[in-house]
Backbone bond lengths (Angstrom), bond angles and torsions (degrees), N, CA, C in turn:
res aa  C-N    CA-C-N  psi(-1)  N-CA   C-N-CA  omega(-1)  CA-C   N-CA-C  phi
1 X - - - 1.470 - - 1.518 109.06 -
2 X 1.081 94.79 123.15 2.272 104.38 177.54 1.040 94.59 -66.33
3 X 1.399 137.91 136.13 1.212 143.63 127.50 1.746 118.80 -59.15
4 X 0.977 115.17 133.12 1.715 130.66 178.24 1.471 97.94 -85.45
5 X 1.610 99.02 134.59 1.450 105.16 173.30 1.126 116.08 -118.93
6 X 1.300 137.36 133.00 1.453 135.75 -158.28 2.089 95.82 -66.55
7 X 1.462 83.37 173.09 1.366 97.45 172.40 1.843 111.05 -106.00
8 X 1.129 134.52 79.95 1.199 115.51 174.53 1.985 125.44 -100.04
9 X 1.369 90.61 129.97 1.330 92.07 -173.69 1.900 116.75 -99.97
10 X 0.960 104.99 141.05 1.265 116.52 -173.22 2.142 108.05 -46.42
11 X 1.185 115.41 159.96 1.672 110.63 164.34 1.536 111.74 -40.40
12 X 1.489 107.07 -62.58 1.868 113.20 -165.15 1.019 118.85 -66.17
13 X 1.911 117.90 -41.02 1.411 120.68 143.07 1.164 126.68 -17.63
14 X 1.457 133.52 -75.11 1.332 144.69 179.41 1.435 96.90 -42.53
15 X 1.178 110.33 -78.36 1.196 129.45 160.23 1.511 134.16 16.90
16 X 1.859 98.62 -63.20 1.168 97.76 -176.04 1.486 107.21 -107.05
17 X 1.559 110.02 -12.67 1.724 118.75 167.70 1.663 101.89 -56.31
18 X 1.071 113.53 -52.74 1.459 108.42 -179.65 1.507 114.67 -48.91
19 X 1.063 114.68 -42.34 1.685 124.08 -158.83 1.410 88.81 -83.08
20 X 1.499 139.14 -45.16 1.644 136.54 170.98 1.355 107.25 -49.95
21 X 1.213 119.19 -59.33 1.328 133.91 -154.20 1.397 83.66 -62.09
22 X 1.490 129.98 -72.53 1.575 127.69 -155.15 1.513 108.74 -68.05
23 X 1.060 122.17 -9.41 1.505 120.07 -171.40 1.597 101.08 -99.01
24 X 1.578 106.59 -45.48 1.901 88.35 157.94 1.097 139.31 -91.37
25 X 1.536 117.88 20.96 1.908 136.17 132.35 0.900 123.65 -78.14
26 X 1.809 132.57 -1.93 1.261 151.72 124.59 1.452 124.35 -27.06
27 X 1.285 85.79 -74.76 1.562 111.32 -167.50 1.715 106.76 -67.27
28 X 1.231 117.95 -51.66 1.317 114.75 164.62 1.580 120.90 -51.74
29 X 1.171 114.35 -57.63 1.824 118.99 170.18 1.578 116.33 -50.81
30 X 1.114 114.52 -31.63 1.765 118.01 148.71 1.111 139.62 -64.17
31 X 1.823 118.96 -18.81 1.112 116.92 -175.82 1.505 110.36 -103.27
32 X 1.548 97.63 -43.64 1.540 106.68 179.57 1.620 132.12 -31.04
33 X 1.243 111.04 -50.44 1.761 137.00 159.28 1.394 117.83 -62.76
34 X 1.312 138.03 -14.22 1.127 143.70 159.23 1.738 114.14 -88.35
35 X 1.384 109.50 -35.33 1.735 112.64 176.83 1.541 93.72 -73.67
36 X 1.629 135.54 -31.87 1.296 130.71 -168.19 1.596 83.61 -74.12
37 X 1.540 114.76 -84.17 1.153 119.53 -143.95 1.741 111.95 -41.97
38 X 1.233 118.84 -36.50 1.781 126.85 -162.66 2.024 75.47 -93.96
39 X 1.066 150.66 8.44 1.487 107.52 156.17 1.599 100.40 -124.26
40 X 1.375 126.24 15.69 1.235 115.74 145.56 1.254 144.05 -14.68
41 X 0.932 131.58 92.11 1.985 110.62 169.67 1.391 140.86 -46.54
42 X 1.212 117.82 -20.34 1.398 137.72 145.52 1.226 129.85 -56.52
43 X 1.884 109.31 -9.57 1.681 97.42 178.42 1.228 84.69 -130.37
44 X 1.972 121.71 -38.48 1.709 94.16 -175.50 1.680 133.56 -86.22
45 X 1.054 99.92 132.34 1.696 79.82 -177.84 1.281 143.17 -81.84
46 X 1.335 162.99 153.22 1.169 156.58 -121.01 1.394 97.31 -113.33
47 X 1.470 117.44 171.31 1.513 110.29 166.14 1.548 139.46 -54.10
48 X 1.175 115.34 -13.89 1.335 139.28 169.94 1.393 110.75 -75.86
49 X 1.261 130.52 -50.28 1.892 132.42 161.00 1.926 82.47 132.75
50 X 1.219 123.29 28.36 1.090 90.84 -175.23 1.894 108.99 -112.50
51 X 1.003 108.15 162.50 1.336 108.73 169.89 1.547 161.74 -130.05
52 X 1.442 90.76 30.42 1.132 125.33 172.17 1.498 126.28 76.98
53 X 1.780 108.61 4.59 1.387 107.44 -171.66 1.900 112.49 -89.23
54 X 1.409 96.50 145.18 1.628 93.94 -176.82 1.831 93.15 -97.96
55 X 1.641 91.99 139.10 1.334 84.73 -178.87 1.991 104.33 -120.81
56 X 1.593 98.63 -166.40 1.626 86.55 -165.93 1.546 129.78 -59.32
57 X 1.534 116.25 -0.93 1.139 109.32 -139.77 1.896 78.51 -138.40
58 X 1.036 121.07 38.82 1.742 120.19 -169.84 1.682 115.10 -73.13
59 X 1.564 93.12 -36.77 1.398 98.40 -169.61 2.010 111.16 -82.25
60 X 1.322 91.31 -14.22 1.811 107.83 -170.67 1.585 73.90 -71.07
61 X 1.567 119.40 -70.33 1.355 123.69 -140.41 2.109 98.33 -63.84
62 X 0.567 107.53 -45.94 1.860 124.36 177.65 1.519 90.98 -46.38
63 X 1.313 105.55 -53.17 2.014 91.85 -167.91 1.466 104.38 -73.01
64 X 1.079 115.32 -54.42 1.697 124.50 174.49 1.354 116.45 -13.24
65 X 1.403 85.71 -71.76 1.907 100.72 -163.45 1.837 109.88 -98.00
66 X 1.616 105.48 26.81 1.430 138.81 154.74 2.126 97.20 62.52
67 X 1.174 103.89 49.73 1.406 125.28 -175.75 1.774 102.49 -94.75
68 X 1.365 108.12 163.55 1.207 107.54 176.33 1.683 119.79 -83.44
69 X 1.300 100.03 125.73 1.828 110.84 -152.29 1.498 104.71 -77.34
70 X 1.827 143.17 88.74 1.039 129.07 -166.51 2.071 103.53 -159.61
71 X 1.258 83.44 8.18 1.889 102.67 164.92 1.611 95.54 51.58
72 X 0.905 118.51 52.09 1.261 142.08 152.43 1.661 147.86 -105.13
73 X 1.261 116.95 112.38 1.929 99.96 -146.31 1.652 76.59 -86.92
74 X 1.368 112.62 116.47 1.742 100.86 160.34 1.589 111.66 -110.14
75 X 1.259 145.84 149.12 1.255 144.47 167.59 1.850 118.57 -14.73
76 X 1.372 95.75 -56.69 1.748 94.24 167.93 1.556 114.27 -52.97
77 X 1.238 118.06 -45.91 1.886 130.03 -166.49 1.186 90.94 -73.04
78 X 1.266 151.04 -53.12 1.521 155.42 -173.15 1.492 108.19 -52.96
79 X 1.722 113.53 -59.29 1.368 118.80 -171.18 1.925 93.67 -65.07
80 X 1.448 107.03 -43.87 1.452 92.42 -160.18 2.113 112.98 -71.93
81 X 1.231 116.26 -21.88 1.369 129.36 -174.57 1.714 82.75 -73.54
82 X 1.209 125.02 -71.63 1.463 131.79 -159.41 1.750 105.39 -41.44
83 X 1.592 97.66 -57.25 2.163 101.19 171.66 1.350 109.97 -51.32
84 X 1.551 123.71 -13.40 1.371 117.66 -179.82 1.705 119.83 -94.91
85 X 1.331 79.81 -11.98 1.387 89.98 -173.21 1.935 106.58 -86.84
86 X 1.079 77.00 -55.88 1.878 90.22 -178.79 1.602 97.12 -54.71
87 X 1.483 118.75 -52.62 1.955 99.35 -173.36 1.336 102.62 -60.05
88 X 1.193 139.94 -34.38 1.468 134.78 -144.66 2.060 93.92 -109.14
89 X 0.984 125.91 -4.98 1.755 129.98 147.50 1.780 92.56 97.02
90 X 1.610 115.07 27.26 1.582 99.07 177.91 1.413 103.44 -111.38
91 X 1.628 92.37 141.84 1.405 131.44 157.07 1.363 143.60 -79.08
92 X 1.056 137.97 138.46 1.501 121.65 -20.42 1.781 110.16 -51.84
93 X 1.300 115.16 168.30 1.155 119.76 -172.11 1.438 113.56 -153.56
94 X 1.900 95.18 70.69 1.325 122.17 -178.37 1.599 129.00 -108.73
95 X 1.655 102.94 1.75 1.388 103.94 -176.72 1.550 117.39 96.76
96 X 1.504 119.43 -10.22 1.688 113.68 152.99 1.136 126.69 -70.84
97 X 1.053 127.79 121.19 1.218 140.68 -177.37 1.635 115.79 -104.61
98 X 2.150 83.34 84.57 1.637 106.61 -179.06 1.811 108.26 -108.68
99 X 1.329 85.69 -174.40 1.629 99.79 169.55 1.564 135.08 -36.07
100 X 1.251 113.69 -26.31 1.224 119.06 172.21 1.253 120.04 -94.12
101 X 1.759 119.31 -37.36 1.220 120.06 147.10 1.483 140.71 -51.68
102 X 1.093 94.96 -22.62 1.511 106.11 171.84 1.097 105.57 -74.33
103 X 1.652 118.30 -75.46 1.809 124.59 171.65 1.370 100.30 -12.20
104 X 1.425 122.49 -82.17 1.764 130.92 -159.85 1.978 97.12 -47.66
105 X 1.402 116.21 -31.98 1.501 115.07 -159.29 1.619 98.78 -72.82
106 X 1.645 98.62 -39.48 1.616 86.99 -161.56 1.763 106.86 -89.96
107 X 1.484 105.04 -4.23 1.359 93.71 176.51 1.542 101.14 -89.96
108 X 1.361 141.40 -39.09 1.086 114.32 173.28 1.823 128.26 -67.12
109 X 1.595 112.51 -0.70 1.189 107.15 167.27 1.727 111.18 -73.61
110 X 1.582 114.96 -21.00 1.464 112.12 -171.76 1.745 99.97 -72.24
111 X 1.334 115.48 -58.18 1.507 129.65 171.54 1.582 97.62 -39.32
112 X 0.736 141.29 -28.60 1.701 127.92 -162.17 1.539 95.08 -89.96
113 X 1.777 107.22 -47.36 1.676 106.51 -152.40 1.704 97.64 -79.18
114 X 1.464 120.19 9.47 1.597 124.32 -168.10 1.249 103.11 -80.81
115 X 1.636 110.69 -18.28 1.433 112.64 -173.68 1.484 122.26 63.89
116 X 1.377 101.98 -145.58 1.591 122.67 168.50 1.953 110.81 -111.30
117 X 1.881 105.96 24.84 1.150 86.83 176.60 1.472 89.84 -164.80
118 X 1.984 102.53 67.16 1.240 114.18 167.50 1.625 133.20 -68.72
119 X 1.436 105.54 3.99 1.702 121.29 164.21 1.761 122.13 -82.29
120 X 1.520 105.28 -1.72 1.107 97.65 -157.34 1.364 127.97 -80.69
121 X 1.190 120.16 12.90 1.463 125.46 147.41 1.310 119.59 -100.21
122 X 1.404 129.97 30.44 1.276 153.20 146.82 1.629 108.33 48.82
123 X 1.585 100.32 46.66 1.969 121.67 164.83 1.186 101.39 -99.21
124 X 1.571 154.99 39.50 1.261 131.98 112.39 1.789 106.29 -119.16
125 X 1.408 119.37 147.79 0.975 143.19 -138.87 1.725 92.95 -74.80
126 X 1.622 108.05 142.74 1.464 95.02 153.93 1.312 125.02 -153.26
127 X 1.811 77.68 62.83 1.688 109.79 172.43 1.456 118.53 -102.87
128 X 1.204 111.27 7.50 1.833 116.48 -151.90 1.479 94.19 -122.54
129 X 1.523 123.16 7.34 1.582 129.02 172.73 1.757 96.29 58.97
130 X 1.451 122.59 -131.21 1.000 119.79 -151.50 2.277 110.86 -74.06
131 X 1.589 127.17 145.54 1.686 97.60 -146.40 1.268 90.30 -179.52
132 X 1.531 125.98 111.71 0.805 158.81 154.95 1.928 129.12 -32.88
133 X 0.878 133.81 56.38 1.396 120.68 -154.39 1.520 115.30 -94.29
134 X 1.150 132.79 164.87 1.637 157.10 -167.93 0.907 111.99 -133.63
135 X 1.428 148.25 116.57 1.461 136.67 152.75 1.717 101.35 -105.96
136 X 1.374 109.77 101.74 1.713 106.28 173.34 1.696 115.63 -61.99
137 X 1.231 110.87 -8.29 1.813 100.41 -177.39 1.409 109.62 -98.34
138 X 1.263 109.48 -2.36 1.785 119.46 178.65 1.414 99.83 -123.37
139 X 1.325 145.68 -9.17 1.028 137.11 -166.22 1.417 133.29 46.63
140 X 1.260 96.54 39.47 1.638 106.10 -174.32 1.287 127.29 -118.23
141 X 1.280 131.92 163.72 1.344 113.61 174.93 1.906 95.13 -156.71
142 X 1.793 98.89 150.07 1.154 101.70 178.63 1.541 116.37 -158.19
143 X 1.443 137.28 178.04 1.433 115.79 -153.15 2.115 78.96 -136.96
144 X 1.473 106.85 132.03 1.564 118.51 -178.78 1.704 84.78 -120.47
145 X 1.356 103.63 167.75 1.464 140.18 156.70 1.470 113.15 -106.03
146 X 0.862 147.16 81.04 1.701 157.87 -159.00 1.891 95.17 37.67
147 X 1.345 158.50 -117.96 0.812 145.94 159.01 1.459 131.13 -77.12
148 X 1.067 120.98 19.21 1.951 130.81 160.35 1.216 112.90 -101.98
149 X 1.284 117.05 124.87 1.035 128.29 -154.58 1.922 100.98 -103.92
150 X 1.074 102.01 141.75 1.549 126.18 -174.35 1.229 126.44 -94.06
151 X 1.691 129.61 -32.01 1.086 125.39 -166.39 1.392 88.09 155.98
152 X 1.461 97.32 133.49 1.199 137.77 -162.85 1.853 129.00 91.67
153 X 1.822 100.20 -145.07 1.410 143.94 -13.26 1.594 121.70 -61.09
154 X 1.399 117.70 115.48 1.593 98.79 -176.35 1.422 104.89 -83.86
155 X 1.885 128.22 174.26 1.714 113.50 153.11 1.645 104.34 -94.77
156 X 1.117 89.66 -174.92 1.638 102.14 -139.52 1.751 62.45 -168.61
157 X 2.464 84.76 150.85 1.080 92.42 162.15 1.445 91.72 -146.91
158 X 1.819 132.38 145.01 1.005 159.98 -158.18 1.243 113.99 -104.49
159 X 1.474 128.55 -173.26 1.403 154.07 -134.41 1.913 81.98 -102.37
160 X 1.939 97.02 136.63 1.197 77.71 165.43 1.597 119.02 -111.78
161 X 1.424 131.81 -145.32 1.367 128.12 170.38 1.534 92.36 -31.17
162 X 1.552 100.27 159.73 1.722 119.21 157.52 1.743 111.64 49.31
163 X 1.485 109.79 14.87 1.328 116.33 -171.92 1.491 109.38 -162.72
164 X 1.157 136.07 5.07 1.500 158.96 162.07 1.947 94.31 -11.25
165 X 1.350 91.49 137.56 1.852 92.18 -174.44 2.191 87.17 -95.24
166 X 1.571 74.02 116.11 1.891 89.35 163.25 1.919 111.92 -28.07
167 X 1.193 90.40 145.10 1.657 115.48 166.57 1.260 108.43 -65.83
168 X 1.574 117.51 165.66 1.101 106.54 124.94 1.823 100.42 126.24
169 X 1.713 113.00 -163.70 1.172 128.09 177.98 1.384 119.58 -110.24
170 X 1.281 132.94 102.79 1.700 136.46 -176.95 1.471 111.79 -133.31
171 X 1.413 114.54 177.94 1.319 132.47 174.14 1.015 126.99 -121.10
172 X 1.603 139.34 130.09 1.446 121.30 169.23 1.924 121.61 -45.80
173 X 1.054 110.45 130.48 1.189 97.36 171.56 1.436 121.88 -148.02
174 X 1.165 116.57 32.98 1.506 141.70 143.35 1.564 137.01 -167.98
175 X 1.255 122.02 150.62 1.808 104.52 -165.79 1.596 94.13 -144.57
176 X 1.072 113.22 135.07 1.110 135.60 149.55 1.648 139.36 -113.36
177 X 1.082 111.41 132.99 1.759 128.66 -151.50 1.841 93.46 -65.27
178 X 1.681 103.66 -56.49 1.311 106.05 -144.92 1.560 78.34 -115.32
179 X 1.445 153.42 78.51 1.281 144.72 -151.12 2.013 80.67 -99.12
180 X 1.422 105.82 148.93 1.405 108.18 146.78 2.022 116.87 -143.65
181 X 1.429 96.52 123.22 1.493 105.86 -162.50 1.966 105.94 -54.86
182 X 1.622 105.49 120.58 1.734 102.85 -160.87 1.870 83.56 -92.63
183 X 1.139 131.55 -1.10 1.792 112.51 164.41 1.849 107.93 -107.32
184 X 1.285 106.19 -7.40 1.515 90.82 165.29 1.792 116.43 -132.31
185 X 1.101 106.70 5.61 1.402 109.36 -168.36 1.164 146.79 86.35
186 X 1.214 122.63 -18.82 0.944 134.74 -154.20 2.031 132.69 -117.11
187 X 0.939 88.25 143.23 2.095 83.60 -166.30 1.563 119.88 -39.15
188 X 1.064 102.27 117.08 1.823 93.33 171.80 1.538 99.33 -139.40
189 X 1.775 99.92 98.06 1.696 116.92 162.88 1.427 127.00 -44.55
190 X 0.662 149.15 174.68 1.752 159.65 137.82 1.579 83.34 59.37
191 X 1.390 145.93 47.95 1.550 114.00 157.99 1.051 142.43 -80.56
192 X 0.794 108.05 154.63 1.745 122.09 -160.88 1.465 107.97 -105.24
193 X 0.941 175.53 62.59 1.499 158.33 -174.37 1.655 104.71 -71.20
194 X 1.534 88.38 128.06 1.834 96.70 167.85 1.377 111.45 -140.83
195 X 1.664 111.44 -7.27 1.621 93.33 173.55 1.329 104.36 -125.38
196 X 1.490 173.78 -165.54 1.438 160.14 179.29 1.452 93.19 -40.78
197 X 0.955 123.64 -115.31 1.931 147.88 -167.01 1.199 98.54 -53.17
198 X 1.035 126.97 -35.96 1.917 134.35 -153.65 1.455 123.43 -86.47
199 X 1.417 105.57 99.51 1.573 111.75 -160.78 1.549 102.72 -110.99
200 X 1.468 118.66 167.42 1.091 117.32 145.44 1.469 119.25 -78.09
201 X 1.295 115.49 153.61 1.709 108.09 163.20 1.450 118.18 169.35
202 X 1.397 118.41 171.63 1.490 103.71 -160.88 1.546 110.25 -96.49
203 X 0.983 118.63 -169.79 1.672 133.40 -161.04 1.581 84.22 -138.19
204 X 1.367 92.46 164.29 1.538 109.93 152.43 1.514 117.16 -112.10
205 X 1.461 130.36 -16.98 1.148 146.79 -175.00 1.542 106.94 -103.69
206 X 1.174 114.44 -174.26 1.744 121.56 -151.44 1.738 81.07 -103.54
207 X 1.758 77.06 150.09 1.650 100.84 -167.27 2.107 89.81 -96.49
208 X 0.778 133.49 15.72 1.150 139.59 -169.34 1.778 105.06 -115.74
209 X 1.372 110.14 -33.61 1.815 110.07 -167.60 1.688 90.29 -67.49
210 X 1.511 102.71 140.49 1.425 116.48 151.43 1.305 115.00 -72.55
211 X 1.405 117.95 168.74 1.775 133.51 -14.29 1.274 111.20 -72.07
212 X 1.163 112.34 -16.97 2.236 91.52 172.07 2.130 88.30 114.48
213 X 1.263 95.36 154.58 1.518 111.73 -177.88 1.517 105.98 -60.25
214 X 1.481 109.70 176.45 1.690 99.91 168.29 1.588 109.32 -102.21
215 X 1.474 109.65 58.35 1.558 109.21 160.47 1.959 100.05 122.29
216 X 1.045 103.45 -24.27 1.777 107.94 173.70 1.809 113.24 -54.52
217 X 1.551 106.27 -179.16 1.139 112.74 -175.74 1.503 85.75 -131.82
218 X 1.624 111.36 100.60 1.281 116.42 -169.79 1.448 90.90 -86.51
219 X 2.017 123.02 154.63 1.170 130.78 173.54 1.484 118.93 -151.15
220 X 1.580 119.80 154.87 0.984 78.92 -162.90 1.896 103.64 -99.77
221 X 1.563 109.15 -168.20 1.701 108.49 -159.23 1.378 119.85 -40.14
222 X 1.842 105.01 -48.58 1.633 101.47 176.13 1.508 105.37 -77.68
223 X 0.890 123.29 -34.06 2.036 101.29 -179.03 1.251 125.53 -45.98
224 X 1.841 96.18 -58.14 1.357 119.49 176.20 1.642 112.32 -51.16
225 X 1.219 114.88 -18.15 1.841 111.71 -171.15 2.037 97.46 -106.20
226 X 1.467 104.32 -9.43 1.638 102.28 167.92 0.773 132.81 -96.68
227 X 1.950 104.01 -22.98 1.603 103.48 158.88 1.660 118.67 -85.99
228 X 0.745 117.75 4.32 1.752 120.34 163.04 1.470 96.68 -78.33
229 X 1.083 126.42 -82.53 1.516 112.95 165.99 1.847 129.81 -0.29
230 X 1.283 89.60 -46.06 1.433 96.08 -152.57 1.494 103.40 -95.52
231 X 1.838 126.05 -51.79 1.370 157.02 100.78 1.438 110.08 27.90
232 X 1.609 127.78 119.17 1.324 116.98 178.21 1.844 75.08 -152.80
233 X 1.622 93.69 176.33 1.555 122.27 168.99 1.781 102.90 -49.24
234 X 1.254 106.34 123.61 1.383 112.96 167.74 1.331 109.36 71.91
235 X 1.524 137.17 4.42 1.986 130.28 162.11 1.824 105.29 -64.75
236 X 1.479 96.23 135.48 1.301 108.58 -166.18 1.706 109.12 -64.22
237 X 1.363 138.35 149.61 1.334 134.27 175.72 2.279 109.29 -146.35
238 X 1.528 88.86 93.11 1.172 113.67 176.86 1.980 121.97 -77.54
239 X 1.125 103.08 99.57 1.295 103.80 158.47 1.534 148.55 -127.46
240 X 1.304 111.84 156.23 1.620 111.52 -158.47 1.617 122.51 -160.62
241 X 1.006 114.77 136.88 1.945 100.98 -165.92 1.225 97.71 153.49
242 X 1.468 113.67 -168.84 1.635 108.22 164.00 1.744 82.98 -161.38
243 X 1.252 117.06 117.84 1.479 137.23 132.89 1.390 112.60 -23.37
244 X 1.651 105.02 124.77 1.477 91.63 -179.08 1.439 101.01 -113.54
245 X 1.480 103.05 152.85 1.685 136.17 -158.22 1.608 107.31 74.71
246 X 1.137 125.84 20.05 1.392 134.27 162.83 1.895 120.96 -85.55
């Protein structure tokens, strides 16, 4: 008959089994919550980029973009808020449908309802024959012949805080093809100047991203190259409205 011999381990032994043992009940309790948290659905996003969060403004965005109205972020409402986001140049552009998305939603619902007869409360002039107009509270701009209208309404995006594009009644009075801005650097096509600094001209980026130019009549490439077209030395350019958060 074998006799069994115990196992006895010394103090430091114990000792240091303990200190292994607890450090890889450590190591596991550290990892576990990180394999949860990174395969979440709430943080990863699907093939579409979207990520499932409903944000404050879900049910505005659902009626808008003629979705089913029930303030619910479902995979379809995500992909469709997110395509709105990406044409219109906002960031992030994950499919919440917040405050800034909203802003861009309801100003392009005003631009839409302007139609083909964005004069029609008859606030830019159409005494000045051929005339350039701005409305800063719609963000629009478009070119009439006393009341026949020529082209447009395109959007346009304006002056932002602490830089608001002037009011008022002016004239073009210089243009440059290939303009490049000598206090900020930067390209400005087809410009137009009609008020000191304040040109028309195009962007390469969305006329919709906030905060807005520092005082220009941002446009985008084809507008900006139709109103040069249209645009000569001395055509009148009327503006009036007020930009909001300006």
């Amino acid at each position: 008959m074998k006799r069994r011999i115990p196992l006895r381990l010394s103090r430091p032994a114990v000792g240091a089994l303990g200190r292994r043992t607890g450090a890889a009940l450590a190591l596991t309790s550290l990892a576990l919550p990180l394999t949860v948290a990174l395969s979440s659905p709430a943080q990863a996003a699907d093939r579409s980029g979207c990520y499932g969060l409903r944000g404050p403004y879900q049910k505005q965005a659902e009626r808008f973009l003629g979705l089913r109205v029930d303030g619910r972020q479902s995979p379809s409402d995500c992909r469709a808020i997110r395509a709105f986001q990406n044409s219109h140049g906002i960031t992030p552009n994950y499919g919440y449908a917040g405050p800034v998305t909203w802003n861009v939603m309801e100003l392009v619902a005003k631009q839409r309802a302007a139609g083909r007869h964005p004069n029609s409360a008859h606030k830019c002039p159409t005494n000045k024959g051929r005339i350039a107009c701005v409305d800063l509270t719609r963000q629009l701009s478009w070119v009439q012949d006393g009341s026949r209208l020529v082209y447009g309404p395109v959007p346009v995006r304006t002056g932002r805080k602490g830089g608001a594009t002037r009011t008022g009644l002016s004239h073009v009075y210089w243009r440059h093809l290939h303009h490049v801005s000598t206090i900020y650097h930067s390209a400005m096509p087809y410009s137009q100047f009609f008020d000191g600094g304040e040109a028309f001209h195009a962007i390469g980026g969305s006329v919709w991203s906030a905060p807005g130019s520092h005082g220009c009549i941002n446009m985008r490439p084809n507008d900006a190259k139709k109103y040069w077209s249209l645009l000569h030395y001395g055509t009148a350019v009327y503006v009036y409205g007020h930009k909001a958060g300006t």
